[in-house]
ChimeraX commands (.cxc) that place a marker at each C-alpha (Angstrom):
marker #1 position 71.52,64.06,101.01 radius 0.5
marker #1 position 71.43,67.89,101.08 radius 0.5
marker #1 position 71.09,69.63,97.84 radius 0.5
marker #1 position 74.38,70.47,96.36 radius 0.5
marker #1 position 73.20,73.52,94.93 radius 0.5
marker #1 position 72.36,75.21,98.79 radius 0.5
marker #1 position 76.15,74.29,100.44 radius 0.5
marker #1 position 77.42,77.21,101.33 radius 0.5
marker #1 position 81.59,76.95,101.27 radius 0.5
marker #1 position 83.92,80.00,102.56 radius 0.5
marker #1 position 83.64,81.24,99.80 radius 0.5
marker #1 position 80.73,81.08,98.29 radius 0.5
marker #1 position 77.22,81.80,100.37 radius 0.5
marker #1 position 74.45,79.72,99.72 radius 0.5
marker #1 position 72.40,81.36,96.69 radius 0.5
marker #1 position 70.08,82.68,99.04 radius 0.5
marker #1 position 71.99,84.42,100.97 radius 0.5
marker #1 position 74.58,85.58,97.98 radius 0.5
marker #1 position 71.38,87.12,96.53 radius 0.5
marker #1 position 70.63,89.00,99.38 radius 0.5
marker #1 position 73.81,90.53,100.19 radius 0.5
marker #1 position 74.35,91.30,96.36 radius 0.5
marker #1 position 70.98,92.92,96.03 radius 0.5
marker #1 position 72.20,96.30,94.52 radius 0.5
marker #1 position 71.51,99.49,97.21 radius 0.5
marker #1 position 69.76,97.27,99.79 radius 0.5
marker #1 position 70.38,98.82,103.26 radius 0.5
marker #1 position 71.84,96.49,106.61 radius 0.5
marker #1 position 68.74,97.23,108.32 radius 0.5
marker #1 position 66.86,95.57,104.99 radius 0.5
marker #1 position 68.29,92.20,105.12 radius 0.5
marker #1 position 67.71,89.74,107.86 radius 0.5
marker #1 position 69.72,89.69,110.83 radius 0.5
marker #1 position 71.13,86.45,110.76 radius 0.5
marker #1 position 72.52,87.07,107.41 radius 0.5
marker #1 position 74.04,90.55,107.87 radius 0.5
marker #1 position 78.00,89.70,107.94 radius 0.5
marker #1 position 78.42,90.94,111.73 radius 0.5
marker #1 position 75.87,88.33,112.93 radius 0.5
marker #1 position 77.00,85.96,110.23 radius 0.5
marker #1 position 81.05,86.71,111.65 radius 0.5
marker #1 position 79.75,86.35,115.41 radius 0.5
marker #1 position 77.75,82.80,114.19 radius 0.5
marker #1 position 80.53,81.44,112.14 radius 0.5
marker #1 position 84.15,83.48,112.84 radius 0.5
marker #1 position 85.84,84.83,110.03 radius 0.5
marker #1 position 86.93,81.78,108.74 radius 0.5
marker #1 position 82.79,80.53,107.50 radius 0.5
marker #1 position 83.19,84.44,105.88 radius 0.5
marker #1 position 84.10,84.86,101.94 radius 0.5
marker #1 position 87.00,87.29,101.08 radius 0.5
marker #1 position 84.40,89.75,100.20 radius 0.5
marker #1 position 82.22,89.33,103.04 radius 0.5
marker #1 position 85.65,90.15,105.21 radius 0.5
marker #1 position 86.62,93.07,103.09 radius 0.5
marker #1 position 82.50,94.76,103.55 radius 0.5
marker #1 position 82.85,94.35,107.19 radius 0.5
marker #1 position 86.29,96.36,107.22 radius 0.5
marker #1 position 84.53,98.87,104.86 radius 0.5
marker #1 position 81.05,98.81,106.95 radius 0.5
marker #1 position 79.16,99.97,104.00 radius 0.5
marker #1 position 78.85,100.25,100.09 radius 0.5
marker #1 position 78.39,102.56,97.59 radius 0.5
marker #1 position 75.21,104.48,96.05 radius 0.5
marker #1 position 73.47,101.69,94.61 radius 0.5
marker #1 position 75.79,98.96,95.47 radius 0.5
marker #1 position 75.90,96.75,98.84 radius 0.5
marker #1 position 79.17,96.85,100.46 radius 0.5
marker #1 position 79.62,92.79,99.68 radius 0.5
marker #1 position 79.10,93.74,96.23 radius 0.5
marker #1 position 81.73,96.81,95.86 radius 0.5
marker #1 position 84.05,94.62,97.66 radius 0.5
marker #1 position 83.72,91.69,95.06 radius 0.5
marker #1 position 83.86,94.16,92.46 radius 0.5
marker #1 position 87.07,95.21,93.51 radius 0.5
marker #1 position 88.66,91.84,93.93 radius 0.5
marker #1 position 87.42,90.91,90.13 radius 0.5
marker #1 position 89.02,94.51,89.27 radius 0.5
marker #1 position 92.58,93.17,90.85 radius 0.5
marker #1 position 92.19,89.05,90.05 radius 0.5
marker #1 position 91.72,88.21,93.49 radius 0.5
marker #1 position 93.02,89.41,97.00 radius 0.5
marker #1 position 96.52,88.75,96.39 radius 0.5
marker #1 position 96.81,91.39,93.64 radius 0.5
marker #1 position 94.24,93.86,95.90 radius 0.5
marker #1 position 96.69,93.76,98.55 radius 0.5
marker #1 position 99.56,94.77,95.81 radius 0.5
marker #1 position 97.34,97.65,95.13 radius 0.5
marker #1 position 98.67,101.20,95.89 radius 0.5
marker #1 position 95.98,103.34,97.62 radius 0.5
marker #1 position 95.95,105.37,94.65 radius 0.5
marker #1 position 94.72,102.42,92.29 radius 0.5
marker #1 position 91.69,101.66,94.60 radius 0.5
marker #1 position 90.35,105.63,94.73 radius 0.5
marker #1 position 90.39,104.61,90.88 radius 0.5
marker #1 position 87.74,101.54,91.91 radius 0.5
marker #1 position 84.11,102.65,91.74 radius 0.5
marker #1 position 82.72,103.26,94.93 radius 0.5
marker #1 position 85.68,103.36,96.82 radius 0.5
marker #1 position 86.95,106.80,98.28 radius 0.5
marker #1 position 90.00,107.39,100.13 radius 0.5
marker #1 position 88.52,106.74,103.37 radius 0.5
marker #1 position 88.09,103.11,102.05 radius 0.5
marker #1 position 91.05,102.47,100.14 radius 0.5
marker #1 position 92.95,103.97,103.49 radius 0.5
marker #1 position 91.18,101.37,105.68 radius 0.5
marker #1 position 92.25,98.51,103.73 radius 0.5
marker #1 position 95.35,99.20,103.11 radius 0.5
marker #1 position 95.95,99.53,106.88 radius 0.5
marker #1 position 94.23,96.48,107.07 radius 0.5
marker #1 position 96.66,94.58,104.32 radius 0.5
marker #1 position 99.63,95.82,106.41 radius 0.5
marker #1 position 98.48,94.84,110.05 radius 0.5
marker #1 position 98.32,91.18,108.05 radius 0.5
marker #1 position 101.49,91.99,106.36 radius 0.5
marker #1 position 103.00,92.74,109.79 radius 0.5
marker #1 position 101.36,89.72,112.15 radius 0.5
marker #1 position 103.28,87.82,109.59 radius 0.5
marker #1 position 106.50,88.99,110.30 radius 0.5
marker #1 position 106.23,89.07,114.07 radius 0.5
marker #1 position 104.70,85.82,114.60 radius 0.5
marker #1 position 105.71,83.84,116.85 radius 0.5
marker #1 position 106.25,87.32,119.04 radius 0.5
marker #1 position 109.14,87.91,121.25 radius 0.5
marker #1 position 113.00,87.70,120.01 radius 0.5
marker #1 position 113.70,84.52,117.53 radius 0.5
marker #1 position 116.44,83.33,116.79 radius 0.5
marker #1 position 118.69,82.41,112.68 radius 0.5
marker #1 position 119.26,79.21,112.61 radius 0.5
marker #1 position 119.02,79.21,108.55 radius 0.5
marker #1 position 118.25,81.44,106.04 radius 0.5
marker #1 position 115.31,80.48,105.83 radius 0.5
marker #1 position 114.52,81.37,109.42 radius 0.5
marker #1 position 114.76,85.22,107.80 radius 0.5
marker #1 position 112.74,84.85,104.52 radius 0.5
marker #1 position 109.72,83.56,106.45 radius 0.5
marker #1 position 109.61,86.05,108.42 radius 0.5
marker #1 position 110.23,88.91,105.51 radius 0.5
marker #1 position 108.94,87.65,102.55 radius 0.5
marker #1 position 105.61,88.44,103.72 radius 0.5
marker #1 position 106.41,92.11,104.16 radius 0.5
marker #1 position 109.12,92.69,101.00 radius 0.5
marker #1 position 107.88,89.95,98.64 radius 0.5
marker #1 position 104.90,92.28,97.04 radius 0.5
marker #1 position 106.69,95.25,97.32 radius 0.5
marker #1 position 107.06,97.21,93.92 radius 0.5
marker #1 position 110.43,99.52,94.64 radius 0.5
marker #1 position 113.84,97.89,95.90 radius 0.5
marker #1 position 114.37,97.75,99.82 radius 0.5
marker #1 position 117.21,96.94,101.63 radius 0.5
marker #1 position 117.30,95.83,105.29 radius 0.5
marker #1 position 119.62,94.82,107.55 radius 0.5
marker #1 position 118.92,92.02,110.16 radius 0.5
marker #1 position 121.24,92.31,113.65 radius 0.5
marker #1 position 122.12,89.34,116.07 radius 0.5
marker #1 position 123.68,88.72,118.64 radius 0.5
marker #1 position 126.43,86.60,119.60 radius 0.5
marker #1 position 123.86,83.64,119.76 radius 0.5
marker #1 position 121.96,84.97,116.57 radius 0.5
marker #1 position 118.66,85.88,118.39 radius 0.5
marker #1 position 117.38,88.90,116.58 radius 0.5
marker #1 position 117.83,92.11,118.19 radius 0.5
marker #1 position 116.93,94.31,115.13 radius 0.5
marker #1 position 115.64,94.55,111.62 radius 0.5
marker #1 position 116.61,98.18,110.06 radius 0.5
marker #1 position 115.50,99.36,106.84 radius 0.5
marker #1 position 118.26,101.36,105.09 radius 0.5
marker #1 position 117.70,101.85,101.82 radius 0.5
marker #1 position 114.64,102.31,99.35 radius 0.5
marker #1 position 115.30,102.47,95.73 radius 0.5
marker #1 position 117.82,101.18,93.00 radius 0.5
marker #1 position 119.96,98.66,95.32 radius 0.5
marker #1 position 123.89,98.73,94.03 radius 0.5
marker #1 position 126.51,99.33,95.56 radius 0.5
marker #1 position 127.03,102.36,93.81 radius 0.5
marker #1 position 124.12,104.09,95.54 radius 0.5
marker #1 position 124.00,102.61,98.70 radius 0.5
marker #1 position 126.24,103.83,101.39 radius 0.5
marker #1 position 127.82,100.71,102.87 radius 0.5
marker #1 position 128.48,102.63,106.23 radius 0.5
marker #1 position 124.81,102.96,106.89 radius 0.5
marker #1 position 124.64,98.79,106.36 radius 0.5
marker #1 position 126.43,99.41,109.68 radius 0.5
marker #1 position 125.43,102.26,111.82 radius 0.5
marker #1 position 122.48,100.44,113.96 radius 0.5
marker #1 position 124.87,97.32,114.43 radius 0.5
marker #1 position 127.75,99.78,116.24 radius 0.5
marker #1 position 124.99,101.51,118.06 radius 0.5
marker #1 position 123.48,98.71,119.78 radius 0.5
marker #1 position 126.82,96.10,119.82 radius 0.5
marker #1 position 125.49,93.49,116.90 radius 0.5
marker #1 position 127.58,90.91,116.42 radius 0.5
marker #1 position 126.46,89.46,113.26 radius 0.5
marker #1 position 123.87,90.80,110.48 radius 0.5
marker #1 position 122.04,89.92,107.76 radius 0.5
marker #1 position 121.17,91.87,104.94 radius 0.5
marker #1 position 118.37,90.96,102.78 radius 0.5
marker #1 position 116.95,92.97,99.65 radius 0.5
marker #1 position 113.68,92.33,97.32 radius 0.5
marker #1 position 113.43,91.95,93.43 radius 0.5
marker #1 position 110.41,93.67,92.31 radius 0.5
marker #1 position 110.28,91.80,88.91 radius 0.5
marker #1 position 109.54,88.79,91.21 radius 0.5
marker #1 position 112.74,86.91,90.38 radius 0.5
marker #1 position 115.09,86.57,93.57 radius 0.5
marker #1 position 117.85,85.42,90.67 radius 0.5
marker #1 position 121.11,87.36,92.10 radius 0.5
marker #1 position 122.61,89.94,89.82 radius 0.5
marker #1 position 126.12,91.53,90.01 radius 0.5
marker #1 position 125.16,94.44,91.34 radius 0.5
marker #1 position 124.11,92.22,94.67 radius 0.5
marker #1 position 127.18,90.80,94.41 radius 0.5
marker #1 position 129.53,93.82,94.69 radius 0.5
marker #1 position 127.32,95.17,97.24 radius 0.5
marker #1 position 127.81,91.87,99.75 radius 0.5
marker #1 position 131.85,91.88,98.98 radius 0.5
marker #1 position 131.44,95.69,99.80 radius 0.5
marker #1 position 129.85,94.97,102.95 radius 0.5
marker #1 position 131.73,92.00,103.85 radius 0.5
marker #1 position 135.27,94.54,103.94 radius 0.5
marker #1 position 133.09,96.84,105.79 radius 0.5
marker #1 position 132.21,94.13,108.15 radius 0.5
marker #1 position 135.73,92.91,108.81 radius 0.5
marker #1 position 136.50,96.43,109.42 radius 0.5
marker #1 position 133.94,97.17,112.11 radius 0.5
marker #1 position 134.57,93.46,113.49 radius 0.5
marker #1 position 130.59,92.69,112.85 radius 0.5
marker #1 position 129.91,89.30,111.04 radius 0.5
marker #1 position 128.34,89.42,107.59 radius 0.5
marker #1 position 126.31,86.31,107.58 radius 0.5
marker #1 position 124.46,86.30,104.76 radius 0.5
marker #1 position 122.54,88.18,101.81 radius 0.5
marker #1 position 119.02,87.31,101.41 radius 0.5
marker #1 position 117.61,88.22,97.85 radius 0.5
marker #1 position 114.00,87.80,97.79 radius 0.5
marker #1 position 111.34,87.12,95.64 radius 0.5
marker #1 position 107.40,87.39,95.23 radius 0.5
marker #1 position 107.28,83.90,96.61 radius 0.5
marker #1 position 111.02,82.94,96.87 radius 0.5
marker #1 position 114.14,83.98,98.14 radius 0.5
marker #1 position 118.36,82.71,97.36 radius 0.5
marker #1 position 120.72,82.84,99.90 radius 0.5
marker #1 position 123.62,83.77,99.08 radius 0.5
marker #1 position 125.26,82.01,101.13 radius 0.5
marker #1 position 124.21,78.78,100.02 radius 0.5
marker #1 position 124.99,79.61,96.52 radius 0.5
marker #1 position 128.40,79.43,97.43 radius 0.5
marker #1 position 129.81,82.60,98.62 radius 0.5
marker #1 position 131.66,82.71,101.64 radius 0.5
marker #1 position 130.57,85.38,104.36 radius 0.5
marker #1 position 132.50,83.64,107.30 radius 0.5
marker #1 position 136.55,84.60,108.02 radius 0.5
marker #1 position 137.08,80.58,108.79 radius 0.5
marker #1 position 134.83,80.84,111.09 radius 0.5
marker #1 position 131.44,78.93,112.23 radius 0.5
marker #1 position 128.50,78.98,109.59 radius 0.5
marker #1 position 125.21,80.15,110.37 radius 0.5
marker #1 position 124.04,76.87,111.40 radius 0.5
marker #1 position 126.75,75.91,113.48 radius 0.5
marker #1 position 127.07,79.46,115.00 radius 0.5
marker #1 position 123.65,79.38,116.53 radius 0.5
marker #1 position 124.60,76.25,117.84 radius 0.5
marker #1 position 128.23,76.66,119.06 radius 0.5
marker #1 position 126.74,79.69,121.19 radius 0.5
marker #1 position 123.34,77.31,122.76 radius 0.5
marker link #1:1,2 radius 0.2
marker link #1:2,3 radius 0.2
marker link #1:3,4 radius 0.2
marker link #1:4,5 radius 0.2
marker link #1:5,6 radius 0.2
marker link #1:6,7 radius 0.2
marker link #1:7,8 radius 0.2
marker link #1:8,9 radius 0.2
marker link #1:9,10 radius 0.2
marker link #1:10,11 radius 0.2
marker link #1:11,12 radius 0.2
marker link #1:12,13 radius 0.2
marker link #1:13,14 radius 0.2
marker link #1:14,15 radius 0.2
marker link #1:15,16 radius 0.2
marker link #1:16,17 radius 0.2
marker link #1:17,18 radius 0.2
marker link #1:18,19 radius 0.2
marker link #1:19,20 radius 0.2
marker link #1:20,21 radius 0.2
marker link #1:21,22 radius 0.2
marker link #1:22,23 radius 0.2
marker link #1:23,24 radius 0.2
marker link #1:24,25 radius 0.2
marker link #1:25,26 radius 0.2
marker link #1:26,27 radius 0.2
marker link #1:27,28 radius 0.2
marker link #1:28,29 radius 0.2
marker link #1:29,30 radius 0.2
marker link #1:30,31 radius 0.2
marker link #1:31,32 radius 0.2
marker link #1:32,33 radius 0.2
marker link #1:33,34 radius 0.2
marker link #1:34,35 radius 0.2
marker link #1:35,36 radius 0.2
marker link #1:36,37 radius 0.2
marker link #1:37,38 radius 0.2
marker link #1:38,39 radius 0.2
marker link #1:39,40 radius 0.2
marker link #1:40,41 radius 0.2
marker link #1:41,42 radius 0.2
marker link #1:42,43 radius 0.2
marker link #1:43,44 radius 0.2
marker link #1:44,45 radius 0.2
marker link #1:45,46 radius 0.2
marker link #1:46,47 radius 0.2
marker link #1:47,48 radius 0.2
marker link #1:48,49 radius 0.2
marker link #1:49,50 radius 0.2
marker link #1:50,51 radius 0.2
marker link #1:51,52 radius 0.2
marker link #1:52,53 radius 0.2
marker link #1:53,54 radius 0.2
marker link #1:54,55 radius 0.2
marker link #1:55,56 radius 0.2
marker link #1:56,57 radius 0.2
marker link #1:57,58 radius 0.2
marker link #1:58,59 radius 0.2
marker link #1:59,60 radius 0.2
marker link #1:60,61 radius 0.2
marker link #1:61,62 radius 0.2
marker link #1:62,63 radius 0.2
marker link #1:63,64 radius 0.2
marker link #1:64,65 radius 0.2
marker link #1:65,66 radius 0.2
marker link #1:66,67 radius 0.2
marker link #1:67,68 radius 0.2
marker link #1:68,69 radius 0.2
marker link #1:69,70 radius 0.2
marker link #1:70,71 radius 0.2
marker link #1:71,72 radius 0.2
marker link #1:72,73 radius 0.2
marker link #1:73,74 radius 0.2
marker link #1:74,75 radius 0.2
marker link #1:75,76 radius 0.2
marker link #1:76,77 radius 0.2
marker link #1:77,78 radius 0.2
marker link #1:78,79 radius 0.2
marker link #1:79,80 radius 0.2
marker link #1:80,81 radius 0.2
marker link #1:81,82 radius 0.2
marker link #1:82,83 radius 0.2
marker link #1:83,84 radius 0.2
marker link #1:84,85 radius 0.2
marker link #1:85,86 radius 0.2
marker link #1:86,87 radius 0.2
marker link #1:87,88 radius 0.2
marker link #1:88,89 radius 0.2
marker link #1:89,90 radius 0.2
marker link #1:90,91 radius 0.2
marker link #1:91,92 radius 0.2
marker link #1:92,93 radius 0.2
marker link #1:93,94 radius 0.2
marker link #1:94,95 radius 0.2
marker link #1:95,96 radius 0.2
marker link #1:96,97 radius 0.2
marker link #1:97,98 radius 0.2
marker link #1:98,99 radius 0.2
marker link #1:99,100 radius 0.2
marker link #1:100,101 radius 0.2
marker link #1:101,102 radius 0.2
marker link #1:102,103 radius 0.2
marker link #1:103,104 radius 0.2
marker link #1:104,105 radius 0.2
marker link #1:105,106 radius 0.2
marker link #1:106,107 radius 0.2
marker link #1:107,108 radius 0.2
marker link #1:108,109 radius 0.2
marker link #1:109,110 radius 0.2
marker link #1:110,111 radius 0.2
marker link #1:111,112 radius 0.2
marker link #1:112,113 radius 0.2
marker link #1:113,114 radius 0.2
marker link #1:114,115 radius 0.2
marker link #1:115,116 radius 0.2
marker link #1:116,117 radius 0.2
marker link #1:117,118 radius 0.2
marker link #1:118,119 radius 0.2
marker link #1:119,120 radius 0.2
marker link #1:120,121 radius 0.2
marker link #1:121,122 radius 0.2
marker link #1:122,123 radius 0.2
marker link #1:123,124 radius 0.2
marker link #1:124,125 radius 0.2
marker link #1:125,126 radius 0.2
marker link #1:126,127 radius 0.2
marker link #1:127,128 radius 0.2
marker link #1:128,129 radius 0.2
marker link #1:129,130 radius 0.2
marker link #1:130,131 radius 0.2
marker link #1:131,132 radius 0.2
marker link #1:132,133 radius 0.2
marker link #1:133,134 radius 0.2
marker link #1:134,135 radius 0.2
marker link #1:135,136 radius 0.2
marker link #1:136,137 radius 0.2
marker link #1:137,138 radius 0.2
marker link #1:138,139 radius 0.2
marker link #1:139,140 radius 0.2
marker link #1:140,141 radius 0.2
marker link #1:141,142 radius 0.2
marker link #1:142,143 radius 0.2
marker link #1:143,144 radius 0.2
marker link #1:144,145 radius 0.2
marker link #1:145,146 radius 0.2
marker link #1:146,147 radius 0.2
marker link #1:147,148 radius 0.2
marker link #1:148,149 radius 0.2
marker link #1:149,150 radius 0.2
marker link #1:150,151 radius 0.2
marker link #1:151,152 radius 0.2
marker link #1:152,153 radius 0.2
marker link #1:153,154 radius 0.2
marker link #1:154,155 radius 0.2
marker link #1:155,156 radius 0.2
marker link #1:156,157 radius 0.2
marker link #1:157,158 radius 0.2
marker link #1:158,159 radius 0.2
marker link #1:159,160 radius 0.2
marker link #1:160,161 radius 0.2
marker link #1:161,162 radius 0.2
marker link #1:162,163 radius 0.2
marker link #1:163,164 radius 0.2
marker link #1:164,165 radius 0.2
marker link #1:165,166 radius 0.2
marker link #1:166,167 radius 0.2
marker link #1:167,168 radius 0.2
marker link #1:168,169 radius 0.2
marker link #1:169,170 radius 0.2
marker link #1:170,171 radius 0.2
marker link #1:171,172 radius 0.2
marker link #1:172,173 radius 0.2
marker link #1:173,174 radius 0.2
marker link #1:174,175 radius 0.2
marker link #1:175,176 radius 0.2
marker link #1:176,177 radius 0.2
marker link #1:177,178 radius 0.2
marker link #1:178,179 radius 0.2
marker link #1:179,180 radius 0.2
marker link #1:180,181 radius 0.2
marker link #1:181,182 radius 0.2
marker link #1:182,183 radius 0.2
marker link #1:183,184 radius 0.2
marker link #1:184,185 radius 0.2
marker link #1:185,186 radius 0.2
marker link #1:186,187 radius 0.2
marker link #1:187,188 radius 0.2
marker link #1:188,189 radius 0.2
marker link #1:189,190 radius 0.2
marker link #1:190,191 radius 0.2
marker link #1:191,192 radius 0.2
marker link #1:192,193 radius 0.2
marker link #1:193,194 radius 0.2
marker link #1:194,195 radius 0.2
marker link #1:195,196 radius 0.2
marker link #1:196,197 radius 0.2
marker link #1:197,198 radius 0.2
marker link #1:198,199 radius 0.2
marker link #1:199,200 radius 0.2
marker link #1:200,201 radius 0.2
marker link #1:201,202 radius 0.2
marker link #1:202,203 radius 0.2
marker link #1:203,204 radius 0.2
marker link #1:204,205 radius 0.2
marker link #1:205,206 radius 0.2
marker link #1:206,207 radius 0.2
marker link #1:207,208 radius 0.2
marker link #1:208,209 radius 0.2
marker link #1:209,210 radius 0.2
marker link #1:210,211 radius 0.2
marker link #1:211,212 radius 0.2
marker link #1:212,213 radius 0.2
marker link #1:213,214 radius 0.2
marker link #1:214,215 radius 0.2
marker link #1:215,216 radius 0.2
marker link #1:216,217 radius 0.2
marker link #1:217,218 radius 0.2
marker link #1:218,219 radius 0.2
marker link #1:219,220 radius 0.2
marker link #1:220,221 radius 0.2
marker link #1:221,222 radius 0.2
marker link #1:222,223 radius 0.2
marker link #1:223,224 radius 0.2
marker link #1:224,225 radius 0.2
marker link #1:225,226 radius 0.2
marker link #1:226,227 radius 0.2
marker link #1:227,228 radius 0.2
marker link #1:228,229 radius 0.2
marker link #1:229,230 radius 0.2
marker link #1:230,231 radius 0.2
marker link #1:231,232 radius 0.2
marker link #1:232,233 radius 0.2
marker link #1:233,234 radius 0.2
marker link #1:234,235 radius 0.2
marker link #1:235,236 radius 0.2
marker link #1:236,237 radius 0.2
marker link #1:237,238 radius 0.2
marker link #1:238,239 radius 0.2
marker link #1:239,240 radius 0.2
marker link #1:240,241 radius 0.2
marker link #1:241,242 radius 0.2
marker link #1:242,243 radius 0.2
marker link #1:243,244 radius 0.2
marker link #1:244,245 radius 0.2
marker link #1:245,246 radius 0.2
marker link #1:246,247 radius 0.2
marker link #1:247,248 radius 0.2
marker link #1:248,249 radius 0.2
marker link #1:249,250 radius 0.2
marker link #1:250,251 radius 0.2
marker link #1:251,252 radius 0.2
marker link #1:252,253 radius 0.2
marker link #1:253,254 radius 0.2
marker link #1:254,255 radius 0.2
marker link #1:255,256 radius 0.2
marker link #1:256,257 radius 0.2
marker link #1:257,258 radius 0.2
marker link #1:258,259 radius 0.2
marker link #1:259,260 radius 0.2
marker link #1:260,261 radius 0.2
marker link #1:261,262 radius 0.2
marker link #1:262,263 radius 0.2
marker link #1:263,264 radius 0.2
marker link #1:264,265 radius 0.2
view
């Protein structure tokens, strides 16, 4: 049986390795090739990389005095792991020793090309089937967020996704937001339903009456302009409520969401 202590796992490096990458101010050229993180990504793909390892290759080097797999682990101690890194405003990670602004700027790009993949994968046009359909798909990008956003999500008549519209960043209420701009992109391009889903920073997708006033607002609006209001999505950091399923009725005695997508197969 192989010695326990030399398993290397994704991530942790066996402790030869670890030492060498860690080895404070030690040069690329220093340490062996098949141990740099290029020929270790090329060798093993990303996935047989650590979360530091991943974060020195988008960086490409360290600091004075500190190898680039060691500022980067350094940083994700600093924010308790990558999940509160990629919360991290670029401003926060100038603060980080060792990282400038042309390194914070590279990985925050690279936190929102992640943030993004998410929320277009599969690619092409989808379709809402349930509301759930929507918070996978934006609970990636809104969930971490640390101001209120509203979208808007526009379907057609067979609720495939022909839009998502950001309209509002701030205090959601209905006493700030205009509930004609809810609107404007679904009378441009001929929506005939919509969505609209909003974020909680606190974390806590629990509906207040604020959100409330604002759907009843927009459901008048809707009727108005003839454009379904199917549902209000109120999300989370991890979670989301549906309005809908809560109990309040977006439909005119109409189909549901469910039985709309599949009245119009």
């Amino acid at each position: 049986m192989a010695d326990s202590g030399n398993v290397s796992t994704p991530d942790r490096p066996v402790p030869a390795l670890e030492a060498s990458l860690r080895r404070p101010g030690r040069r690329v050229r220093e340490i062996p090739a098949e141990e740099r993180p290029r020929e270790r990504l090329a060798a093993r793909g990303a996935a047989g990389l650590t979360t530091a390892e991943l974060i020195a290759l988008v960086w490409g080097s360290g600091a004075r005095g500190l190898g680039a797999v060691d500022l980067a682990e350094e940083a994700l101690a600093r924010h308790d792991g990558l999940v509160g890194l990629a919360r991290a405003g670029e401003l926060e990670l100038v603060d980080l020793p060792g990282v400038g602004t042309a390194k914070a700027a590279q990985l925050t790009a690279s936190f929102e090309l992640g943030r993004r993949l998410l929320a277009d994968w599969p690619a092409g046009r989808w379709t809402v089937r349930t509301p759930r359909d929507v918070a996978d798909r934006l609970i990636p990008q809104m969930g971490q967020l640390e101001r209120e956003e509203l979208r808007v999500v526009l379907l057609n008549a067979k609720n495939a996704v022909l839009k998502v519209v950001t309209v509002y960043q701030g205090n959601v209420s209905a006493s700030l937001v205009r509930v004609g701009e809810l609107f404007r992109d679904a009378v441009r391009i001929n929506a005939a339903g919509a969505i609209l889903v909003h974020n909680h920073p606190s974390g806590d997708p629990t509906p207040s009456p604020d959100d409330l006033h604002l759907t009843a607002e927009a459901l008048a609006a809707g009727r108005l302009l003839d454009i379904e209001l199917l549902d209000h999505l109120v999300i989370g950091h991890d979670a989301f409520v549906s309005l809908r399923d809560r109990g309040v009725s977006f439909d005119r005695g109409g189909p549901g969401l469910r039985d709309r997508a599949t009245a119009a197969e």
